[in-house]
C-alpha positions as CSV (number, residue, x, y, z in Angstrom):
1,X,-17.8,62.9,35.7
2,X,-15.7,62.8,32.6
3,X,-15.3,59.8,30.1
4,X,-12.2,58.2,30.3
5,X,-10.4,57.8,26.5
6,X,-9.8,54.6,24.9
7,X,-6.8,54.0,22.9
8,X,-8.1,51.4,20.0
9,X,-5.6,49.1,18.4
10,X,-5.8,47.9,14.8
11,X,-4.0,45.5,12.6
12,X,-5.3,45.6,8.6
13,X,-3.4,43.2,6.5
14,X,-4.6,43.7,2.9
15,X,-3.7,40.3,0.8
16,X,-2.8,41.2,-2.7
17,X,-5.6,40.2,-5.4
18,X,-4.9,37.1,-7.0
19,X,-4.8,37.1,-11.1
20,X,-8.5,35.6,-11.9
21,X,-9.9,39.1,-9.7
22,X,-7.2,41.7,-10.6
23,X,-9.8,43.3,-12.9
24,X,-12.5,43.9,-10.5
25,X,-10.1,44.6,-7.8
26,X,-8.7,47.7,-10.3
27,X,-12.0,48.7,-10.7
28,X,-13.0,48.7,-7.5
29,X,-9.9,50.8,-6.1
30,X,-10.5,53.2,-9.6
31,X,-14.1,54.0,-7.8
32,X,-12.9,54.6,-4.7
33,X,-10.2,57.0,-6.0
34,X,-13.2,58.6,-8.3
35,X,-15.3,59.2,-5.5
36,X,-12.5,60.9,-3.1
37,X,-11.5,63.3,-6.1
38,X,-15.2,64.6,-6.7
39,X,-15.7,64.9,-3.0
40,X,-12.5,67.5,-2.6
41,X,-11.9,68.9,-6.1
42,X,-13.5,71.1,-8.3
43,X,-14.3,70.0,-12.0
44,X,-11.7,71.5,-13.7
45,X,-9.2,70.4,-10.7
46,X,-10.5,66.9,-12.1
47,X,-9.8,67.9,-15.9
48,X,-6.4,69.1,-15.1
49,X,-5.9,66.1,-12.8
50,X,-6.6,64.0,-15.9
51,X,-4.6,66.1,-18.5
52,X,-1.4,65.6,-16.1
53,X,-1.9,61.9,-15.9
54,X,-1.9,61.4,-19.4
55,X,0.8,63.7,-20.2
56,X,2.5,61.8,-17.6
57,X,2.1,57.9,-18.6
58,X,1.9,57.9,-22.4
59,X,2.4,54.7,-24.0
């Protein structure tokens, strides 16, 4: 007998961080970007990544 599929329903509300934890909130999401880059690009596709974002947002 086969399984029957469930169809899941989610709702994810993400509150923006408040001032006093803006700095470990950008830290956090900086991690989390980090850690998907290494997983799917090679380290010069990382160095180039990083060349292009500076080029891109001088200040």
């Amino acid at each position: 007998m086969g399984r029957k599929s469930r169809e899941y329903e989610f709702n994810i509300t993400v509150n923006p961080p408040t001032e006093e934890n803006r700095e470990a909130y950008d830290l956090r999401v900086g991690k989390a970007a980090a850690k998907i880059l290494t997983e799917i690009l090679t380290i010069d596709q990382i160095d180039e990544f990083i060349e292009a974002y500076k080029r891109e947002h001088k200040r």
